[in-house]
N, C-alpha and C positions, 0 to 999 in steps of 0.2 A: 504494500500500500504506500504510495509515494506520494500524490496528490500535487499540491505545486512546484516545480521543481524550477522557476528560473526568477529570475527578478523581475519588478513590472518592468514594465517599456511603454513609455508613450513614442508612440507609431504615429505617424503622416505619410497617407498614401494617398495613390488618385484611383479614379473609377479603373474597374475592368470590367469588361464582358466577361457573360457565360450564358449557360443554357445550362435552367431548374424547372424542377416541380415544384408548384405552389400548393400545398394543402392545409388544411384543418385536422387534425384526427383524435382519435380518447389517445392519455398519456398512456392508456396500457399499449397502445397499438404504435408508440411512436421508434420504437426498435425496425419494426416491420415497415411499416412506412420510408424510412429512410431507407433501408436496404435496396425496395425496389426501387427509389428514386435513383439511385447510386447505378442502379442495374440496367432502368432505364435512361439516363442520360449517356451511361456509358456505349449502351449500346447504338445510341442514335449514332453519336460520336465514329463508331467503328463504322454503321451503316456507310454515312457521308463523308468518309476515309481523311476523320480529323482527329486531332488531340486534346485532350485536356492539357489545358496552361498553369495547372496545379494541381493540390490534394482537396479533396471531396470535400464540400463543406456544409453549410447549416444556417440559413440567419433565422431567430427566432423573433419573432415580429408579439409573441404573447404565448406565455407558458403558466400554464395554472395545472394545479390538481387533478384539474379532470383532460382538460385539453390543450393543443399545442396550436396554433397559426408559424407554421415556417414556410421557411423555400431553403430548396437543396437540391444542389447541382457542379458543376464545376467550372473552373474560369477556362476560358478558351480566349486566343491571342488575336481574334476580331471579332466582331459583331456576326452574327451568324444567325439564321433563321430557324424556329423548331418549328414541332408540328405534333399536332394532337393537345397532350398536357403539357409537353416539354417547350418550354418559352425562352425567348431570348430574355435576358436581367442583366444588370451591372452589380458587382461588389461595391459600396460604395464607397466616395472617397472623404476624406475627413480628419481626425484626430480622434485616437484611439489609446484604450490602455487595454494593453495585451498581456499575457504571460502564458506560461506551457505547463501541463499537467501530464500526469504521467499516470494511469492507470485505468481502472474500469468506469466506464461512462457516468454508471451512478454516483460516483463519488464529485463527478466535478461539481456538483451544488455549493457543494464547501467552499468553493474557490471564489465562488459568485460572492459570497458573505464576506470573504475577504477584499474582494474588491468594492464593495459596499464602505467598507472600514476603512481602504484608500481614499476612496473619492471625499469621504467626510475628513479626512485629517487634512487633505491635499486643496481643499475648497474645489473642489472639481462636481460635475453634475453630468449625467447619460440621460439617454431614450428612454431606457426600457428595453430597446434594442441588445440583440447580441448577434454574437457570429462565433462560428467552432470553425475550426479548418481541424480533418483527421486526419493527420499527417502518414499513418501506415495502416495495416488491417492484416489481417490474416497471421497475427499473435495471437499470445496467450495476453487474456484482459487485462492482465496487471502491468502489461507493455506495449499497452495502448499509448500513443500522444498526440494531444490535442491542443492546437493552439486558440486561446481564448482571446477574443476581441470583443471589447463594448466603446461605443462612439462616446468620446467625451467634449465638455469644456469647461474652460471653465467656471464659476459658478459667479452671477451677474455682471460677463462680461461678454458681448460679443464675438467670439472668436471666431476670427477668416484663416482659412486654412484654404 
């Protein structure tokens, strides 16, 4: 059990493309859900003889007890058109505070608390928004990593990024 393993980082990036699934689904279902999102983007991808421009990721737009509102998909290195469920999206760009976690999925909530604890010491303020990027798959859970992102600023001050 490792849990956070790197120091924060506030991050400044720009938009990227990709192509996700946008859904709603119960949290008991949210394992599943991604999987085929993953499964299907990836496959379009291979269909239309392109690449993903990163590792798989996740923004979570509302996560409660019961249900989740995300998109998950992958960044690709231009705009590109899907079809069916699979839509074009951008990663957005912005000021973020990020850090990596190291283990099974469930546990990264912890990590959320802790970044709750920075924002407040640091006068910083988020969305509500997140984003996970899983950076490998096909380990053992406890060697799982995941990079965590929440859009920040800081707190009553207009920040241009």
């Amino acid at each position: 059990m490792m849990g956070r393993i790197s120091n924060w980082q506030l991050i400044k990036r720009e938009t990227q493309p990709s192509l996700t699934v946008r859904s709603t689904v119960l949290l008991k279902d949210l394992q599943n859900e991604m999987d085929e999102a993953r499964n299907k983007v990836f496959a379009y991808l291979k269909l239309i003889d392109e690449y993903p421009a990163g590792a798989f990721y996740a923004v979570y737009y509302s996560f409660s007890k019961k249900e989740v509102d995300l998109e998950a998909g992958f960044p690709v290195y231009r705009k590109m058109d899907g079809e069916e469920e699979i839509q074009p999206a951008e990663k957005s760009a912005g000021l973020f505070l990020s850090c990596y976690h190291q283990g099974p999925y469930r546990k990264i909530p912890s990590v959320y608390k802790e970044m709750d604890q920075w924002l407040e010491e640091h006068s910083f303020e988020t969305s509500g928004i997140s984003e996970e990027n899983y950076l490998n798959e096909n380990v053992d859970e406890n060697f799982f990593l995941t990079q965590i992102l929440i859009p920040v600023q800081e707190k009553n001050k207009d920040v241009k990024v």
